[in-house]
N, C-alpha and C positions, 0 to 999 in steps of 0.2 A: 251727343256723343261724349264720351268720358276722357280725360284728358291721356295723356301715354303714360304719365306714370302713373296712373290708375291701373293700366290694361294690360292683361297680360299674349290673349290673342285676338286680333281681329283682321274676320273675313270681310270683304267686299265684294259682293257682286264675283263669287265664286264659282266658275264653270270648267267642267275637264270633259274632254272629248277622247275616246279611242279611235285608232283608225282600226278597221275592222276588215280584213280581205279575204277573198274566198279564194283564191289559191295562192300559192309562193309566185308563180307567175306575175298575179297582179303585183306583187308586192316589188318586184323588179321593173316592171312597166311604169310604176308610181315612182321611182328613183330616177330612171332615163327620160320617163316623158310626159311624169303626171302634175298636175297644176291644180290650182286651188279652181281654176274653172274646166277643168278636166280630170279631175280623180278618180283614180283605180280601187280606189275603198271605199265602205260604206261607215260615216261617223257613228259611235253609238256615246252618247251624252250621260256620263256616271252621277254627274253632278250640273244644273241646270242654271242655278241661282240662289249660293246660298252666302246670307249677310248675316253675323253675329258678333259681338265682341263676348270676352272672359274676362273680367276685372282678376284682380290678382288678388289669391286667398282663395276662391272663390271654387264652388265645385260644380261642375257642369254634367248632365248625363246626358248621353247620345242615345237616340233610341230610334228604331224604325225596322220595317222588312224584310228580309236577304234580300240583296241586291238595288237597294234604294238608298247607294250612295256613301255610307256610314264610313267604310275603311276607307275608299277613295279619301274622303273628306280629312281622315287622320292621314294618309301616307303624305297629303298636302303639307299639314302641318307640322308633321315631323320633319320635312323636306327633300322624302323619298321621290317625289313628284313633282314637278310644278302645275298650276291650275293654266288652262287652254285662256280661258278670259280673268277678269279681276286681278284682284289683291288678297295678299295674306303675309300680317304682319303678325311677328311673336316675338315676345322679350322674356329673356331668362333662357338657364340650362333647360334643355328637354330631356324626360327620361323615358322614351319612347318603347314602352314594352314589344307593341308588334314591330317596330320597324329593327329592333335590337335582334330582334328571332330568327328577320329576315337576311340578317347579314352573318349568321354563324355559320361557321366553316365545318362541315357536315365530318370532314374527313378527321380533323382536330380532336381531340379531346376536350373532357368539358375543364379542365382546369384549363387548358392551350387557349379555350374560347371564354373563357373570364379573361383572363389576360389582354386578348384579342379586344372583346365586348366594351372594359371597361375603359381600354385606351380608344376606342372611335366614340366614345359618350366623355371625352376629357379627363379622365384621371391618368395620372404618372405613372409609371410603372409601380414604384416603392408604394405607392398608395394603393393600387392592386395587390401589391403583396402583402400586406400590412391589413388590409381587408378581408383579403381570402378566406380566410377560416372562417368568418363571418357568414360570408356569401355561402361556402359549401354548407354550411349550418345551414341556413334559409331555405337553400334550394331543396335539401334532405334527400340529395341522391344517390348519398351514399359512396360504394365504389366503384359507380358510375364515372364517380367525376374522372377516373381515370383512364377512362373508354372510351371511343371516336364518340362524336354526337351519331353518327350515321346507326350505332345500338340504340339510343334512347327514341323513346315515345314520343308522339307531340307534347303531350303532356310534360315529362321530364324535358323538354326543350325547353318551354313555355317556364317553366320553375326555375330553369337556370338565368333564362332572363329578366324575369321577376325578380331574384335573386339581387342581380347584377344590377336591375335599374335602381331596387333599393338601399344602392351603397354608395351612390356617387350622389347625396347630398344636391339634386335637381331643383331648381323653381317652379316646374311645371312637370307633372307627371301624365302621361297618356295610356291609360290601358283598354284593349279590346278585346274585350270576351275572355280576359285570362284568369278568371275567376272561375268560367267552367272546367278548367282542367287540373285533375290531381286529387287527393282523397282532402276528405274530408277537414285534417287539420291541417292541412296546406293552407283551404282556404279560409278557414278562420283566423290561420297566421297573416296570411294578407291585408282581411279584413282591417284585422288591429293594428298592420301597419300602415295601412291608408289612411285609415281614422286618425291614428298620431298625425301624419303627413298633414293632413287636412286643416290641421293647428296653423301650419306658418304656409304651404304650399299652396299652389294652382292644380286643379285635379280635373282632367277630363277624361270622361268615363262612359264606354261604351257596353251596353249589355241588353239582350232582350230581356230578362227580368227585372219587372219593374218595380217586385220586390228589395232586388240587389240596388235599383236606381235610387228609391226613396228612402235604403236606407245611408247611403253614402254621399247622395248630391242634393244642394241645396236649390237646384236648379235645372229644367231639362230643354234639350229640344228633340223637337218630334221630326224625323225626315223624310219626307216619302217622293218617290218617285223625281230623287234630284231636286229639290226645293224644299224648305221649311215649310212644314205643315203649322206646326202652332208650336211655341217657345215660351217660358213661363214658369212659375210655380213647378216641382217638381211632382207635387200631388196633382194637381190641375193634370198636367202634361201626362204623366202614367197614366190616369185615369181615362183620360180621352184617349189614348193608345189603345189599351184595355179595350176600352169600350168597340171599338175598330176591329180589333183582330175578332173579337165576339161577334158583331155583325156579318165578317167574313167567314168566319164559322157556320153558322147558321144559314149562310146564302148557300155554302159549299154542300150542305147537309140537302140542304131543297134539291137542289141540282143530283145530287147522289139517288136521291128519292125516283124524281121525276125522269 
């Protein structure tokens, strides 16, 4: 194990459970009369067991399934969540692109939610200001920014936080899937500012293309079904994904057939 000032996050023995209920009833019954040896919900397990550290510098890609755990695993580490069992420890600013998305004020405006953004991610006000023009440059939404979010796109959501996480100067960046959204030189812009980032930063990077994984992370893990499949080399790791989702292809093709 690497020492702490090597590391920038490390999971232990990482599990999160939802309580899952099938009606509002139950969900009242689980408050007046339900027990860990009497519950009114059924668990359902987002994450089973997962143990990794991220040295610092270092770029990590996240890769696996819908629904085998991936965003769980980031809302952990941004701190949107805590994990049911383990440990998760992180050192440095975080500049948490989905978890940043999740907290904008729909009704606001997109300047009102820079303002908003950049002071729950630790900058000053004056340093948001003093930014600003910056950010709306980045984001490219033009005169958008002066319009409730509740007009903007996913997409235009997604860029203003992109934007935003790229101006407060982080130790650790986290982004999920926000590379698919927005035209073309949106994401080229990104690209090349990751890759600067990647100079002095901590980069943890979730996407199904494992194209986008090998070209940005020095490093992947594979996750399936709530536990670490294989971790390793980032070529190694794409490739055996790859290989995975091909076999499930061709099973799915039999089946379709027969």
């Amino acid at each position: 194990m690497s020492s702490d000032t090597e590391v920038a996050i490390r999971a232990t023995h990482l599990a999160k459970a939802y309580k899952l209920y099938d009606t509002p009833g139950d969900w009242m019954k689980q408050q007046l009369l339900g027990s860990e040896e009497r519950p009114y919900y059924k668990s359902f397990w987002a994450l089973k067991d997962i143990s990794f550290e991220v040295r610092r510098g270092t770029s990590i890609g996240i890769v696996g399934r819908n629904g085998c755990g991936k965003s769980t695993l980031l809302q952990i580490v941004c701190g949107m969540t805590r994990p049911t069992k383990g440990e998760i420890w992180v050192k440095g600013r975080v500049a948490p692109v989905l978890a940043l998305g999740a907290t904008f004020d729909y009704e606001g405006t997109g300047r009102e939610n820079v303002l908003i953004g950049g002071a729950i991610l630790g900058l000053k006000r004056r340093e948001i200001l003093d930014k600003f023009d910056s950010i709306a440059e980045f984001a490219g939404v033009g005169d958008f920014m002066e319009r409730p979010l509740k007009q903007y796109s996913m997409g235009m959501r997604m860029r203003l936080a992109f934007a935003i996480c790229a101006h407060i100067e982080a130790d650790i960046l986290i982004v999920d899937e926000a590379l698919a959204v927005g035209d073309m030189a949106f994401q080229k812009r990104c690209v090349a500012w990751i890759n600067n980032f990647r100079r002095t930063g901590t980069l943890l990077f979730v996407s199904h293309s494992t194209s986008e994984l090998s070209q940005l992370c020095e490093q992947a893990i594979w996750i399936d079904d709530g536990r670490v499949r294989e971790a390793g080399d980032v070529t190694d790791v794409a490739r055996a994904y790859h290989r995975s989702t091909l076999f499930e292809r061709d099973d799915m093709k039999r089946f379709a057939v027969a």
